[in-house]
C-alpha positions in Angstrom: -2.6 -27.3 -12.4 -4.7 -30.2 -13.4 -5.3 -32.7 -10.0 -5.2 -36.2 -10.1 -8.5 -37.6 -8.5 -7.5 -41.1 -9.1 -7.5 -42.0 -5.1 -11.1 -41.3 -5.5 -11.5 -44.3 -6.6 -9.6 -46.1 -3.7 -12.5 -44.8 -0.9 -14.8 -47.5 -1.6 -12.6 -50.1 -1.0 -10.8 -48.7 2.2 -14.5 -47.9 3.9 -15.3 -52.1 3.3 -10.7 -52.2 4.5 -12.3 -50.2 8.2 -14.5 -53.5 9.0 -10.9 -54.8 9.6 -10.4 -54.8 13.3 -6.9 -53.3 13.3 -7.6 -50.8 10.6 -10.9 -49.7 12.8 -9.3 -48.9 16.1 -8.0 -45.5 14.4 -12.0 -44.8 13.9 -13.9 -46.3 15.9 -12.1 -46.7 19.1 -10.5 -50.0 20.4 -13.4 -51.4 22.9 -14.2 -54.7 22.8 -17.9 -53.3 21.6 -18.2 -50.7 19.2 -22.0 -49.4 18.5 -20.3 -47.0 15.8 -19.2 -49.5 14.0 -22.1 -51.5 13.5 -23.8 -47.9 12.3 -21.1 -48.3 9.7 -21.7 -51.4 8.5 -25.3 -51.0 8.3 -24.5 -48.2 6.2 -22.3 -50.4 3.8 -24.9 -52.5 3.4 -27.5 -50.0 2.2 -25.0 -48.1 0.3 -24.2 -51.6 -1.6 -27.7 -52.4 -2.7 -27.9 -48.7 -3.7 -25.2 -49.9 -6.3 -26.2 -53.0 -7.0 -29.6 -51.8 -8.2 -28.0 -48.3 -9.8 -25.3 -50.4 -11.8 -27.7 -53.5 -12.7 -27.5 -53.4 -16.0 -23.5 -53.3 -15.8 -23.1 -56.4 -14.3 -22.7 -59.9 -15.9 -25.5 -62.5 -16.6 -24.7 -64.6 -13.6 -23.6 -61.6 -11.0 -27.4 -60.8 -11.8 -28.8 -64.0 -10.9 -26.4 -64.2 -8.2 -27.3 -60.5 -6.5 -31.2 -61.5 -6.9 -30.6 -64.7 -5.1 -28.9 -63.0 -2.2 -31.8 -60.4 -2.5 -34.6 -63.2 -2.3 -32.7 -65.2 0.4 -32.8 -62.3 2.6 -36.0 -61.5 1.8 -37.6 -65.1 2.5 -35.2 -65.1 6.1 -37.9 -61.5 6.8 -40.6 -63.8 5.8 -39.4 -66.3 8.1 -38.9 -64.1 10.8 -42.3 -63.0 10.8 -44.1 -65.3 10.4 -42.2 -67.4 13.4 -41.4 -64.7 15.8 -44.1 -61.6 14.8 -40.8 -59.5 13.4 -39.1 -58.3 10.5 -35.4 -59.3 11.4 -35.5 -61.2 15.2 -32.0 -62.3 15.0 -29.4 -59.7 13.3 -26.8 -62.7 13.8 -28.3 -64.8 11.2 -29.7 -62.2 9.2 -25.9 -60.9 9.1 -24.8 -64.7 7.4 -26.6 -63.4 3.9 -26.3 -59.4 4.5 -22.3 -60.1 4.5 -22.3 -60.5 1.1 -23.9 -57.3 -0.3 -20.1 -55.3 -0.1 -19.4 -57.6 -2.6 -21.9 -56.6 -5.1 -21.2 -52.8 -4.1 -17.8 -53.2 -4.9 -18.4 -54.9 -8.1 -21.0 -52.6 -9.6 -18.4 -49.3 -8.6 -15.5 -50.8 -10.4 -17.6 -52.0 -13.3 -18.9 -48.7 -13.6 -15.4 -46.6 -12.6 -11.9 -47.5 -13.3 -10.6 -49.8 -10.5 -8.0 -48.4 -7.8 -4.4 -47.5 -7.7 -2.9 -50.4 -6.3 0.0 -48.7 -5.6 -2.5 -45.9 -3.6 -3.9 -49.2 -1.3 -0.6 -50.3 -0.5 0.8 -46.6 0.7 -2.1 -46.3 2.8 -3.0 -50.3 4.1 0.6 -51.5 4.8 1.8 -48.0 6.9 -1.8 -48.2 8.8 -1.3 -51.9 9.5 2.0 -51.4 10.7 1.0 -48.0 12.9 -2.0 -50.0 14.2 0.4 -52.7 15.4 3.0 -50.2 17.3 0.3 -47.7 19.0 -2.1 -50.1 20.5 -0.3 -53.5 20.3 2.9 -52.3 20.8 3.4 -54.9 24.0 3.5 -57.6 20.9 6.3 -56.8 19.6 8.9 -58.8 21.9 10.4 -61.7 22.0 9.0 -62.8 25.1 5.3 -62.2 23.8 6.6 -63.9 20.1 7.5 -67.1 22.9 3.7 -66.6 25.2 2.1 -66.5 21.6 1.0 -63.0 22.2 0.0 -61.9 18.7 -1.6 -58.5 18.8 -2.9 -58.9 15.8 -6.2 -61.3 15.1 -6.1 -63.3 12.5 -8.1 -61.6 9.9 -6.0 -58.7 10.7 -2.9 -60.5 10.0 -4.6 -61.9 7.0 -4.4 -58.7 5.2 -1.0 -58.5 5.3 -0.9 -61.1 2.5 -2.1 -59.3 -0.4 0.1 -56.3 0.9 3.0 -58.7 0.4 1.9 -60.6 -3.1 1.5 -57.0 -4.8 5.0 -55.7 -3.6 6.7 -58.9 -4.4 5.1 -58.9 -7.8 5.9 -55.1 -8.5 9.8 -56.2 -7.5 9.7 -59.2 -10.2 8.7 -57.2 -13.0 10.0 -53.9 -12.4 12.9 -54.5 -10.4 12.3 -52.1 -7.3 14.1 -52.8 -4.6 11.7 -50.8 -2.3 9.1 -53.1 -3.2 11.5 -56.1 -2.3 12.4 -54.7 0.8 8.1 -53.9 1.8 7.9 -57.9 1.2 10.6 -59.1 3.3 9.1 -56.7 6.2 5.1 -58.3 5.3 6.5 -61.8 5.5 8.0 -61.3 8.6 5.4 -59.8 10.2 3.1 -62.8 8.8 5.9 -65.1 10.7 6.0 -63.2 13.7 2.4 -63.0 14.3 2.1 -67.0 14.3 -1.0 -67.6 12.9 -0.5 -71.0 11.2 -3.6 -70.5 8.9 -2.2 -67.2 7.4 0.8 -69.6 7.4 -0.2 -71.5 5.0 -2.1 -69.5 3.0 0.8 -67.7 2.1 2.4 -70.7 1.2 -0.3 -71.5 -1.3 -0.5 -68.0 -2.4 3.1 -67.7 -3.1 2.9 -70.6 -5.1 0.1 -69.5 -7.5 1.2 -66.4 -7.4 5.0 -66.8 -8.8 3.5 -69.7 -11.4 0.8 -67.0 -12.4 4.0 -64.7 -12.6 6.0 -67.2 -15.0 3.4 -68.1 -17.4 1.0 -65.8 -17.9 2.8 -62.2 -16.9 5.1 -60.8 -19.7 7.3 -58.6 -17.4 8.4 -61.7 -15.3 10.7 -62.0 -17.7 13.8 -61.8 -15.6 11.8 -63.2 -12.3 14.2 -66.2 -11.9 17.2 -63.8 -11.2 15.5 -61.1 -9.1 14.2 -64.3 -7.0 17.9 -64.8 -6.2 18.7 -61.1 -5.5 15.9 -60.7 -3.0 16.8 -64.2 -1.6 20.1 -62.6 -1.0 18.9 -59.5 0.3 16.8 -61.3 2.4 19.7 -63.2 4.4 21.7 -59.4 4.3 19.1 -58.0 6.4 19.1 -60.9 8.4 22.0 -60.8 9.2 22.6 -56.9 9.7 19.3 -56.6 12.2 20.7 -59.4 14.2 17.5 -61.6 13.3 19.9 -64.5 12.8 20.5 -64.3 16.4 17.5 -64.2 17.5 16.5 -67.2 15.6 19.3 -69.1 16.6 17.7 -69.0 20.0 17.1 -72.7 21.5 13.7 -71.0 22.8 12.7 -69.6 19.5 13.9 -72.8 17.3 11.8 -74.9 20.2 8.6 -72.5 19.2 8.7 -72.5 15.3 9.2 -76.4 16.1 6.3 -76.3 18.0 4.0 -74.3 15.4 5.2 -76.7 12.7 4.3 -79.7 15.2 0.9 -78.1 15.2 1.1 -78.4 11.4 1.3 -81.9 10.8 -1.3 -82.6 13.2 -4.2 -80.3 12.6 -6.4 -82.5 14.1 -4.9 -83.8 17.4 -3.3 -80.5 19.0 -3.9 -76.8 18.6 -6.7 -75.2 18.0 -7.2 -77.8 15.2 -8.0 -80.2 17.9 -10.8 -77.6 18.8 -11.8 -77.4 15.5 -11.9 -81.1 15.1 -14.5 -81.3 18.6 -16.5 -78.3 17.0 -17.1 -80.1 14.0 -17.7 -83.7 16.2 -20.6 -81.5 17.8 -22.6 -79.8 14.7 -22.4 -82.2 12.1 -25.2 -84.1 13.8 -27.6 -80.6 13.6 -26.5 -80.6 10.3 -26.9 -83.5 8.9 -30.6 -83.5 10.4 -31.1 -79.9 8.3 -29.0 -80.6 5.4 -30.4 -78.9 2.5 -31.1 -75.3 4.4 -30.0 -75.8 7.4 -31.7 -74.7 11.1 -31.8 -70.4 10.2 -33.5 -68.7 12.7 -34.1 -71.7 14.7 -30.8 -72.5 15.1 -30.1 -69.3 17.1 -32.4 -70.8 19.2 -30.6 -74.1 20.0 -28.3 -74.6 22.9 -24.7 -74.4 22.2 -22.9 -77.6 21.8 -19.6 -77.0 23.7 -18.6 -77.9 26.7 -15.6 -77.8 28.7 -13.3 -79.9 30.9 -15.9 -79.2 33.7 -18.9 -79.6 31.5 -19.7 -75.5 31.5 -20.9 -74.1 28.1 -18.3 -72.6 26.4 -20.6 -69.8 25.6 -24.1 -68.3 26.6 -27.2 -69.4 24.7 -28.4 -67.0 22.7 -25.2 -65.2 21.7 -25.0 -67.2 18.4 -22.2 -70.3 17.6 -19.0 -69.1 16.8 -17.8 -71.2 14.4 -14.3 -71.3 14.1 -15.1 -72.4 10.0 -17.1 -70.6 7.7 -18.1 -73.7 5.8 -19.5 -75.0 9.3 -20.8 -71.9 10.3 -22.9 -71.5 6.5 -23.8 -75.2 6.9 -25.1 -74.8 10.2 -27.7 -72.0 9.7 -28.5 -72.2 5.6 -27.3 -76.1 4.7 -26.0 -76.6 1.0 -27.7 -74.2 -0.1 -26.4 -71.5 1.9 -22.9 -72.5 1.2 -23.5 -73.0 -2.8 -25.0 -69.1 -2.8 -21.6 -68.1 -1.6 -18.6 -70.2 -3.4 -20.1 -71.4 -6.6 -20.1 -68.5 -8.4 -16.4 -67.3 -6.7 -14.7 -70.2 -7.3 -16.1 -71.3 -10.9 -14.9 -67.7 -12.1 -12.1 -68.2 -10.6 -11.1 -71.2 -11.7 -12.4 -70.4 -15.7 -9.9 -67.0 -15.4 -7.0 -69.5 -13.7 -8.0 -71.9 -17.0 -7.7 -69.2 -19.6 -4.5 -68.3 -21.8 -3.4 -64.8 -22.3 -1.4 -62.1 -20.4 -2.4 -60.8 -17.1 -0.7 -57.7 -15.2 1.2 -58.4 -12.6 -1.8 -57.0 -9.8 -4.6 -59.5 -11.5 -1.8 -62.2 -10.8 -1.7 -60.5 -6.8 -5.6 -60.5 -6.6 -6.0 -64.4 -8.2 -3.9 -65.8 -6.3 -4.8 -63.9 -3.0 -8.5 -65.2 -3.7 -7.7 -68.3 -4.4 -6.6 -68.8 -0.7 -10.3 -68.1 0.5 -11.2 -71.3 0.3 -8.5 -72.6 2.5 -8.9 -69.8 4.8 -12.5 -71.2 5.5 -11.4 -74.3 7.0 -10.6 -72.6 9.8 -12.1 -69.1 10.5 -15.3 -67.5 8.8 -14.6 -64.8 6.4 -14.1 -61.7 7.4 -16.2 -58.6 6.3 -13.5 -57.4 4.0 -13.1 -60.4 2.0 -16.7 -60.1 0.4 -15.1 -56.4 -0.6 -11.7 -57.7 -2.6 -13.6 -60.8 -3.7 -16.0 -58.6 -6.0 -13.0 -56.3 -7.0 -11.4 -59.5 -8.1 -14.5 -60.5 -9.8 -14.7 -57.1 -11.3 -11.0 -57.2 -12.6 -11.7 -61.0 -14.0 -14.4 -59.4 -15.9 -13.0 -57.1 -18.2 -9.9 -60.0 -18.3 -12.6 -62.6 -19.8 -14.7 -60.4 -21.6 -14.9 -61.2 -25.0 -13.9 -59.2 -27.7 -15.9 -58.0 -30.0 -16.4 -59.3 -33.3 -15.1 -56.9 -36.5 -18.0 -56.7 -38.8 -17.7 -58.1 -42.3 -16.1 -56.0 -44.9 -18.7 -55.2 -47.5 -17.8 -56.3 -50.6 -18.5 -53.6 -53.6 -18.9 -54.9 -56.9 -17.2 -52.8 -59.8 -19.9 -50.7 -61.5 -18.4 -52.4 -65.3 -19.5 -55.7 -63.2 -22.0 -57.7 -65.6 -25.2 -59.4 -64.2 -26.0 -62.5 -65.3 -29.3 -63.9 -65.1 -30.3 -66.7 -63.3 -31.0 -70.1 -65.1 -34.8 -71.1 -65.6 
């Protein structure tokens, strides 16, 4: 009997999946500190320049110049640290700004060297953990008094990976008609309702978006997507209405919360945690603007934080590091324009040369694109979790083989009949 090893290929990507707070618990406990984990990430790190450096040759022109310059910046940050403080690495906080990025390289070297995963294989094992995650140790969650106190269970980031999970089976049911599939996409869009995180809100929105006009012009098994749409619409308001979730949401208390989160919405600035946001940002750009280029670094560990509350308390202790609630603050904080250009540029001009290109895509490059595409958003308002580094270089890895160019047929050699009569050349 011959075995199939193709979930081999998967274990890469679930060990940069177990950064994930929710997928975690199951290994390295559910404390608030975890010094196993940090072992593991540590690990990831080494293991991902191991790659990087073993699969060099593999990668593309600009991932090279891109892996070096992530190589030198941490390198001149060790410079930096020693020369100011006498130490290799003095603060692993801002050390771990740059070192964040090395799964991303990892992950890109493996699947340009090895087939990439089953998608299929991540989706049996990410959605059931998820979802076992959320009823063994957040199980108090799952009410509707704690859906009214805003008791979500599951952080953000958490809930953020519920999104892919729902683009891939959504996409799966639109070309292949699977009504399993459908069903697993209803269930992940409700649970990225439920859990009320407005961010993940909208990023699905966009998602969606790209996703089904990804689906419609460049996917050639969408080809009946406009009448499976209605189907699962239909199914939709069928298991609405069996579960009793119609009830429930005709609740004046429930319709009064959605109202709320949508009030929220529209004013991103004024109420919220956008209103947070909004002083967070009214208290940095200052430091930043006085560091533009490459920001404070080590130093800016250093500084005092900048938040206050009502009663004019720190919001935090010094020297725990600023916790930026948005990773395009928190990278212009501590590395300036630079810092921020050695993380997006390269991203987001692939990105946007593959969304650019004609030709057919499969229906999980569509899932991916337009899953990556809501990073950028996703910044506004949180920094990047450790796992998005991960997919974002098996994205970059599937866009690569998409826009590699094909090879160009050699010229047919012409053979001249042996009969054939040489003329000579005039004087």
């Amino acid at each position: 009997m011959k075995l199939n090893l193709r979930f081999l290929y998967l274990l890469p990507l679930l060990a940069i999946l177990l950064t994930d707070r929710a997928l975690g618990e199951f290994v390295f406990g559910t404390e608030e500190v975890r010094p196993a984990e940090y072992l593991f990430v540590y690990a990831l790190m080494g293991i991902s320049i191991f790659l990087g450096l073993r699969y060099y040759r593999r990668f593309e022109p600009v991932m090279r110049w891109w892996f070096l310059a992530v190589l030198a910046g941490i390198g001149m940050l060790c410079l930096e640290s020693y020369g100011g403080w006498n130490t290799w690495a003095k603060y692993p906080h801002v050390f771990s700004k740059l070192s964040v990025i090395l799964p991303l390289f990892g992950l890109y070297a493996y699947y340009r060297r090895y087939p990439e995963p089953s998608y299929r294989q991540l989706v049996a094992v990410l959605f059931p953990t998820l979802l076992l995650s959320l009823v063994v140790f957040h199980r108090d969650a799952l009410s509707l008094g704690s859906f009214l106190d805003t008791e979500r269970g599951f952080g953000v980031n958490s809930a953020y990976l519920l999104l892919p999970v729902a683009l891939l089976c959504l996409n799966w049911y639109l070309t292949r008609g699977e009504m399993l599939s459908g069903l697993s996409f209803l269930l992940a869009l409700a649970l990225i309702v439920f859990l009320q995180h407005r961010t993940v809100w909208i990023c699905a929105a966009l998602a969606l978006a790209l996703n089904l006009g990804l689906l419609a012009m460049r996917v050639p098994q969408a080809r009946h997507m406009g009448r499976r749409l209605s189907v699962l619409g239909t199914m939709a308001l069928a298991v609405g209405l069996s579960s009793g979730l119609a009830v429930v949401l005709d609740n004046p208390a429930v319709v009064q919360k959605f109202a709320a989160n949508l009030d929220d919405l529209l004013h991103p600035t004024t109420q919220g945690t956008g209103s947070f946001r909004m002083h967070q940002y009214e208290a940095y750009m200052p430091l930043v603007d006085e560091r533009p280029l490459a920001g404070w670094r080590l130093e800016g560990f250093e500084l005092p934080i900048q938040l206050y509350d009502e009663a004019g308390a720190q919001l935090w202790p010094d020297f725990t590091g600023h916790h930026f609630h948005s990773f395009y603050l928190d990278r212009l904080f501590y590395f300036g324009w630079l810092g921020l250009a050695l993380v997006i540029v390269v991203p987001l001009v692939s990105l946007l040369r593959v969304l650019r290109q004609p030709g057919p895509i499969t229906p999980e490059l569509a899932a991916l694109l337009a899953f990556t595409s809501t990073f950028f958003l996703f910044g506004f308002s949180y920094d990047w979790p450790a796992y998005v580094y991960g997919l974002l270089g098996l994205t970059l890895a599937a866009m690569s083989f998409r826009t590699a160019p094909a090879p160009v047929p050699a010229r047919p050699r012409i053979h001249e009949p042996e009969s054939a009569i040489s003329l000579p050349s005039p004087a």
